[in-house]
Steps between C-alpha positions, in 0.01 A plus 500: 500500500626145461906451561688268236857436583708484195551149423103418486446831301796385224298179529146621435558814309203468295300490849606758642457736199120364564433605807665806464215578212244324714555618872750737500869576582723202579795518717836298450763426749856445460692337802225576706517883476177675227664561178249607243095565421378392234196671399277501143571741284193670526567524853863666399379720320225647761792482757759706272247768429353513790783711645658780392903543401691727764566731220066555448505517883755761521341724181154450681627637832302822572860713659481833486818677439506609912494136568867360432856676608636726325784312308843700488712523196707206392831750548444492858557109537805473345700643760363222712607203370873579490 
């Protein structure tokens, strides 16, 4: 992955959209110190689909009921907080 710091990628936008189509994600510093990717949107799109949300994660979980604590009643914590 090639590393543009800012200044040249402001500079040379147009060339760094191209090789981010042609070869890949590009990386862009700022100070020094990575600050974004910038990938093709076909690559974005593989890469955002690729993985699931936490909330598919947590439905797809195979827990059985005996698996988690037992929760107690939201009476009993009020006491506790006082």
């Amino acid at each position: 992955m090639r590393t543009w710091q800012l200044q040249e990628a402001r500079s040379q936008f147009s060339t760094l959209v191209d090789e981010a189509l042609e070869h890949g994600p590009q990386r862009v510093t700022r100070h020094g110190r990575a600050a974004v990717v910038v990938v093709s949107e076909e690559e974005w799109r593989r890469l955002s689909t690729a993985v699931p949300s936490f909330g598919r994660l947590l439905a797809d979980c195979p827990l059985d009921d005996d698996d988690l604590p037992a929760r107690r009643p939201a009476r009993a914590l009020r006491g506790t907080f006082e």
